[in-house]
C-alpha positions as CSV (number, residue, x, y, z in Angstrom):
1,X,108.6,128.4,86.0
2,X,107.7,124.3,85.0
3,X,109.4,122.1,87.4
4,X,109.5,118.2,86.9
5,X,110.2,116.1,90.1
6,X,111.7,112.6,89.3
7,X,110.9,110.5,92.7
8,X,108.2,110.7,95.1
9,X,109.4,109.8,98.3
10,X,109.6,112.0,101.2
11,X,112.0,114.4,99.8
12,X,110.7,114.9,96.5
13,X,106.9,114.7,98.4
14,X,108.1,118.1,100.4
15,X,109.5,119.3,97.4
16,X,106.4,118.9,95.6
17,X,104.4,120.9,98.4
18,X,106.4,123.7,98.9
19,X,106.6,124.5,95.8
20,X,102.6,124.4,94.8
21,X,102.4,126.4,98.3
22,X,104.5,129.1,96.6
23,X,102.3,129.0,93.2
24,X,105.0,127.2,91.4
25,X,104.0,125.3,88.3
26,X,104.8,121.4,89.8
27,X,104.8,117.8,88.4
28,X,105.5,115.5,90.7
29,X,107.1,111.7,89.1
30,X,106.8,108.4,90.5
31,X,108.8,106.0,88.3
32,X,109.1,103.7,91.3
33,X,107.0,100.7,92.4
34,X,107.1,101.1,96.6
35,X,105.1,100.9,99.3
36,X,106.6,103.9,101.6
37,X,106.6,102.8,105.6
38,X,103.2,104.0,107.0
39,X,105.4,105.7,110.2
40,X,109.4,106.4,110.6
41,X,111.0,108.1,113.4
42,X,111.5,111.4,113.7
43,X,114.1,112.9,116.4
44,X,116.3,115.7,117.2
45,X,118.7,113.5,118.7
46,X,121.0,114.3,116.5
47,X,124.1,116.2,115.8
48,X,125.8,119.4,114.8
49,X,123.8,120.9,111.5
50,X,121.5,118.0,111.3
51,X,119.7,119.0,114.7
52,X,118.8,122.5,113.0
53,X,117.9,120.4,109.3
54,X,115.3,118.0,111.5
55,X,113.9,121.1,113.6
56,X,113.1,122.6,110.0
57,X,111.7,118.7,109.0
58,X,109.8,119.1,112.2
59,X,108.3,122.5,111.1
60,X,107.4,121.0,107.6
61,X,105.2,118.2,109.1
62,X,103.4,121.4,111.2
63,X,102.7,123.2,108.5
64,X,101.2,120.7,105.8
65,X,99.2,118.9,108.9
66,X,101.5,115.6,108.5
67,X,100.7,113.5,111.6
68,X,102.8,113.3,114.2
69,X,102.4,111.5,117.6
70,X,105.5,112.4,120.4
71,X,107.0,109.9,122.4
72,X,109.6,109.5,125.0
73,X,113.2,107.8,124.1
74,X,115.8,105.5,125.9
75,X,119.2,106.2,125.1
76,X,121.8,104.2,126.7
77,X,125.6,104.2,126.2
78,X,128.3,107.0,126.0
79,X,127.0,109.3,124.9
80,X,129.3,112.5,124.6
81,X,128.1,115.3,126.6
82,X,128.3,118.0,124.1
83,X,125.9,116.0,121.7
84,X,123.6,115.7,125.2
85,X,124.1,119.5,125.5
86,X,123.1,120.4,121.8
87,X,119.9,118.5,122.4
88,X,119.0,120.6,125.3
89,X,119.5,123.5,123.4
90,X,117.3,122.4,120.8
91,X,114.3,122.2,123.2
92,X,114.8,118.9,124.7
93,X,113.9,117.7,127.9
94,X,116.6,115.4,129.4
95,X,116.9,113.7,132.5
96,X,119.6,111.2,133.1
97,X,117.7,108.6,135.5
98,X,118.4,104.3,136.0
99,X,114.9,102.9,134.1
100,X,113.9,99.8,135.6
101,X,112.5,98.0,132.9
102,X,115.4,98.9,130.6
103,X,117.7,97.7,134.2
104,X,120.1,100.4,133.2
105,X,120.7,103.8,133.6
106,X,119.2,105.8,130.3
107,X,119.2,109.1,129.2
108,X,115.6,109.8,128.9
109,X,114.4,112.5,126.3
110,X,111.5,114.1,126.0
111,X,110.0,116.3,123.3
112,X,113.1,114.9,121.4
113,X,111.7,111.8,119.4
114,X,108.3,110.7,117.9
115,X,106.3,109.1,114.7
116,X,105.6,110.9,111.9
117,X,103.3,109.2,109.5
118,X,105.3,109.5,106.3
119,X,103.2,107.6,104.4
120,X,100.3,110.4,104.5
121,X,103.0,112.6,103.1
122,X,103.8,110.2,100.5
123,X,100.3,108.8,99.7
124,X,98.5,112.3,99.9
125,X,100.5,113.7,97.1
126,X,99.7,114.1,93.7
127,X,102.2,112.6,91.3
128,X,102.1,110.8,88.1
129,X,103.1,106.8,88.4
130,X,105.5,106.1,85.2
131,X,108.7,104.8,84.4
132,X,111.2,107.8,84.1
133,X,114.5,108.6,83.6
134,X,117.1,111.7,83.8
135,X,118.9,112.7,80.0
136,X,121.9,115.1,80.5
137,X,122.9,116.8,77.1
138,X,126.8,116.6,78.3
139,X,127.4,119.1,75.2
140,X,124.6,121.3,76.3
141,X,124.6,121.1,80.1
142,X,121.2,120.7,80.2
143,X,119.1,118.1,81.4
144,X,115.9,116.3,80.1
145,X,113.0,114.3,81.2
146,X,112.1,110.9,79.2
147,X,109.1,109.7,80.1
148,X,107.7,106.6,78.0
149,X,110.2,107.3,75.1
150,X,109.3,111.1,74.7
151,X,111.6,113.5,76.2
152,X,110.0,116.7,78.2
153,X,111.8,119.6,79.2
154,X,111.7,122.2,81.7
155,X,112.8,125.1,83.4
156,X,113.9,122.7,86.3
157,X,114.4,119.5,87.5
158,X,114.6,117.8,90.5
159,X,115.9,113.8,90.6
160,X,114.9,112.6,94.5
161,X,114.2,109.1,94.1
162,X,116.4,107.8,96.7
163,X,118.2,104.7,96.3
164,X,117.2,104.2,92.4
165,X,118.4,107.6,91.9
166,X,121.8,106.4,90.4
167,X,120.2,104.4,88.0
168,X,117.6,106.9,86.4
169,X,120.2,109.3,85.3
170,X,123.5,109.2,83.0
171,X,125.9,110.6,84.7
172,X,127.7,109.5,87.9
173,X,126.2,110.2,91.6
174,X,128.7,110.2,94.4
175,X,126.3,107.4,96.4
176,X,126.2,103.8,96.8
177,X,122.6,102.0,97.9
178,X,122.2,99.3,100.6
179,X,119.2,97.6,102.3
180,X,118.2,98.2,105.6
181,X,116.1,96.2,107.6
182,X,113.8,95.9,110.6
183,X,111.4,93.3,112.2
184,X,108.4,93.6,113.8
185,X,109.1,92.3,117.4
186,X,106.3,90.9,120.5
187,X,108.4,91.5,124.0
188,X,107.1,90.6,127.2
189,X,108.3,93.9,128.0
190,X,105.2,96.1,127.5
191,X,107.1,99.2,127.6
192,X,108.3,98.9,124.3
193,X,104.9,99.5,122.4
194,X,105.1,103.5,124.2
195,X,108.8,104.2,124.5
196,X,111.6,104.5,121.7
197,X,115.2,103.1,122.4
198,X,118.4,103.8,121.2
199,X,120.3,101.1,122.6
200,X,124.5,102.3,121.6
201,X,126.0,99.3,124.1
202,X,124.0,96.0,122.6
203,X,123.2,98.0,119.4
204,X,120.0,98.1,118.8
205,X,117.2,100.5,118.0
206,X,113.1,100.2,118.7
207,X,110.4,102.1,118.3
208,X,106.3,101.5,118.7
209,X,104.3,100.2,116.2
210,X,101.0,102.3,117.2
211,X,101.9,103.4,120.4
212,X,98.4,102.5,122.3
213,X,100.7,100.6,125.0
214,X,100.7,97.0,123.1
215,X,104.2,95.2,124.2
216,X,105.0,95.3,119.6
217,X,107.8,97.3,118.2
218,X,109.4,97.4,115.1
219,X,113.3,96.6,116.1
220,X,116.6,96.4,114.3
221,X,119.8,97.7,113.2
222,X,121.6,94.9,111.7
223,X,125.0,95.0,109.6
224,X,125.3,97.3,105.9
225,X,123.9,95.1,103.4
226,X,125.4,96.8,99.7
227,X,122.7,96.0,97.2
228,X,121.1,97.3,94.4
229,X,117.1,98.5,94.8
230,X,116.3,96.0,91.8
231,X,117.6,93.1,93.6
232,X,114.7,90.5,94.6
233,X,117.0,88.5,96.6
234,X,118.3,89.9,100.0
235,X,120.2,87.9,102.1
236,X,120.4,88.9,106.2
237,X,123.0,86.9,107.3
238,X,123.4,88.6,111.4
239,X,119.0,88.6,112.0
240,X,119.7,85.6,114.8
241,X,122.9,87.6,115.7
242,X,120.7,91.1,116.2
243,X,117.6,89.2,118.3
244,X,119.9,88.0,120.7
245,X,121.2,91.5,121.3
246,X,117.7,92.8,121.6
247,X,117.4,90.2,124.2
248,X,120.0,90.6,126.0
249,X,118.6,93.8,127.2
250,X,114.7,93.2,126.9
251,X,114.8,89.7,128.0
252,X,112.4,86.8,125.8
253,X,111.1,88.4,122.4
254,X,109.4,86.6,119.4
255,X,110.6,87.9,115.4
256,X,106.7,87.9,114.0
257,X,107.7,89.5,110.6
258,X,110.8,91.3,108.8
259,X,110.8,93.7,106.0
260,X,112.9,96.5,104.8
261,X,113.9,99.1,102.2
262,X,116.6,100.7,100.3
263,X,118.8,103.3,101.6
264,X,121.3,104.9,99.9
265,X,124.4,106.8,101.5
266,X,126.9,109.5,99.9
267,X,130.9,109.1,100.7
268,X,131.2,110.9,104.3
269,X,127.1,109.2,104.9
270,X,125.4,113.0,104.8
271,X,122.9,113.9,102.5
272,X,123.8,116.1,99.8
273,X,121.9,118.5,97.1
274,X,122.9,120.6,94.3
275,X,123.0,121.0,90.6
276,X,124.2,118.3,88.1
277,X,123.5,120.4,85.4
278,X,122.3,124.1,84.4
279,X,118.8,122.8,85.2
280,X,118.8,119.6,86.9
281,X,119.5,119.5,90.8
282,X,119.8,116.3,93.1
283,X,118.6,115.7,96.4
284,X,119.4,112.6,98.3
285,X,121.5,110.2,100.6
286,X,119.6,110.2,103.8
287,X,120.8,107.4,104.7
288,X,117.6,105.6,106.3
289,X,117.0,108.9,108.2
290,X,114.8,110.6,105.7
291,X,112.6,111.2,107.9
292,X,114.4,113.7,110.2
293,X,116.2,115.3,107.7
294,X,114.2,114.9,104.4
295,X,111.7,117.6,104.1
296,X,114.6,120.1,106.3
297,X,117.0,119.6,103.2
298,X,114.0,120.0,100.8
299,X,113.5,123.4,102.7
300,X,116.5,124.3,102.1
301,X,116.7,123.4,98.3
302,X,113.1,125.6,97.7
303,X,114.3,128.2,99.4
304,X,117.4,128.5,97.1
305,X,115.1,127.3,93.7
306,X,112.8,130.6,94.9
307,X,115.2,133.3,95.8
308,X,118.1,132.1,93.6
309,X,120.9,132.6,96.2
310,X,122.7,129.2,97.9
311,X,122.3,128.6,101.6
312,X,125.6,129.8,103.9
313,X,124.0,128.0,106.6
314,X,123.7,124.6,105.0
315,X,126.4,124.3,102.6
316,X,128.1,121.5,104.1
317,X,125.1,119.7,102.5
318,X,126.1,120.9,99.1
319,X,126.6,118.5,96.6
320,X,130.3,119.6,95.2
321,X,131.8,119.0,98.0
322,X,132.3,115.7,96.1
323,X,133.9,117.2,93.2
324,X,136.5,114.4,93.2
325,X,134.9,111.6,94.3
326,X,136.1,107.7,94.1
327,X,133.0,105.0,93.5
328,X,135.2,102.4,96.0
329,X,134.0,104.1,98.9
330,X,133.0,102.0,102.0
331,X,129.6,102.8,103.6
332,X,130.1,104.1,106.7
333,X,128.3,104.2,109.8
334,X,124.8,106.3,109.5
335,X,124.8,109.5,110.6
336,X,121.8,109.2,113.2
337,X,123.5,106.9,114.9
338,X,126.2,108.2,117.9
């Protein structure tokens, strides 16, 4: 079997892996120009299928030595306690417990949340760096690779490239893409540059930058900003709006620097895979949570590409579900966030 991967991010980066693991014959696409984040949370702090999807994610960075450092989260606001529950029974320590430098009562996890260091997935892998793009043969139902005006074909092919997706193929997706954003954040409260917070009453997230105890995080969550990936003018219009919430709850902090990326999210904002033709599948709409869920969907993809039979377990992830899809849907809220 010749496989062709279109997109080298984290899922199409697992993809690639698994597959050479099982022997497969594996070319691996780039056609983008990004720099991936060095490090991105992973957590289990989840719910309902995407717990079990990030525990499989989890397993992935085990078993291809992807580094990943653990560290303890924050969670305050309602949080319903079946979601608490479900963590618990994935293997997560939780203690409900007032934290005094967050002055509020949090739930504490641990053995829930860490860093993984995406970008050694992403940078490690071998892949070919060229601009690329997805033919479908409508008549034939098959799907082509053209790469520098020649087209290739093979046995399969797999179109991951996240938010440009949409735009290297000729046929509709059910996904619209939108920036996301973060800052990188010096707080006069220490704790920040060892502990991850979910902050659900002043909405906000933060995690560590390195985690050696420096008071820098990386800290944001800021309003759905619908743009396309090949726009070079982004325009934040709630970033004084979003600091003051951080400060409401971690007191005096400084904005040093902001970046971000693009995200891209399906109609109901879960990831989705499945075939758009005989021989082309799609993986995609993580929806800025890649990390957690990427390389678990990916897992579930190679599993069905190598014994040929869907997945009961995960089929609310399959792709048809949006059979009859309308392109004015409004993103939503993303899933990661209660």
């Amino acid at each position: 079997m010749r496989v062709l991967i279109v997109g080298g991010g984290i899922a199409g980066s697992s993809i690639y892996r698994m597959l050479k693991k099982n022997g497969i014959d594996v070319t691996l696409i780039e056609p983008r120009i990004k720099k991936p984040f060095p490090s991105l949370i992973h957590s289990l702090l989840l719910k309902g299928k995407d717990i079990d999807l990030s525990k499989l994610s989890l397993d992935f960075y085990r078993k291809f030595s992807i580094p990943y450092f653990p560290f303890k989260s924050y969670t305050l606001g309602n949080i319903d306690s079946k979601i608490i529950d479900s963590w618990t029974s994935a293997g997560v320590s939780i203690n409900i417990r007032y934290v005094n430098w967050l002055n509020a009562e949090a739930i504490e996890a641990i053995g829930g949340d860490g860093l993984v260091l995406v970008g050694n997935l992403i940078n490690n892998t071998e892949k070919v760096n060229s601009p690329a793009n997805i033919i479908i043969d409508k008549r034939k139902n098959l799907g082509f690779v053209k790469i520098d005006d020649k087209l290739h074909n093979a046995d399969l092919i797999i179109l991951s490239a996240g938010a440009w997706s949409k735009y290297l193929i000729n046929i509709k997706l059910p996904i619209k893409t939108y920036y996301c954003w973060a800052s990188l954040v010096l707080s006069k409260r220490k704790e920040v540059g060892s502990n991850i917070i979910y902050d659900y009453k002043n909405y906000f997230y933060s995690r560590p930058v390195l985690g050696i105890g420096l008071p820098f995080a990386i800290m944001g969550d800021g309003k759905t900003i619908e743009a396309s990936p090949y726009q070079k003018q982004i325009c934040i219009d709630d970033k004084e709006e979003v600091m003051m919430r951080i400060s409401r709850r971690l007191g005096e902090i400084k904005d040093l620097y902001t970046t971000g990326s693009f995200c891209e999210a399906t109609p109901d904002m879960k990831p989705a895979y499945g075939k758009v033709a005989d021989n082309v599948y799609y993986i995609g709409g993580f929806d800025g949570y890649g990390a957690e869920v990427g390389p678990g969907l990916s897992s579930v993809l190679v599993e069905e590409i190598i014994s040929g039979k869907e997945s009961n377990e995960f089929k609310e992830y399959k792709l048809d579900r949006f059979s009859n899809f309308s392109d004015n849907f409004e993103i939503g809220q993303e899933p990661h966030e209660l």
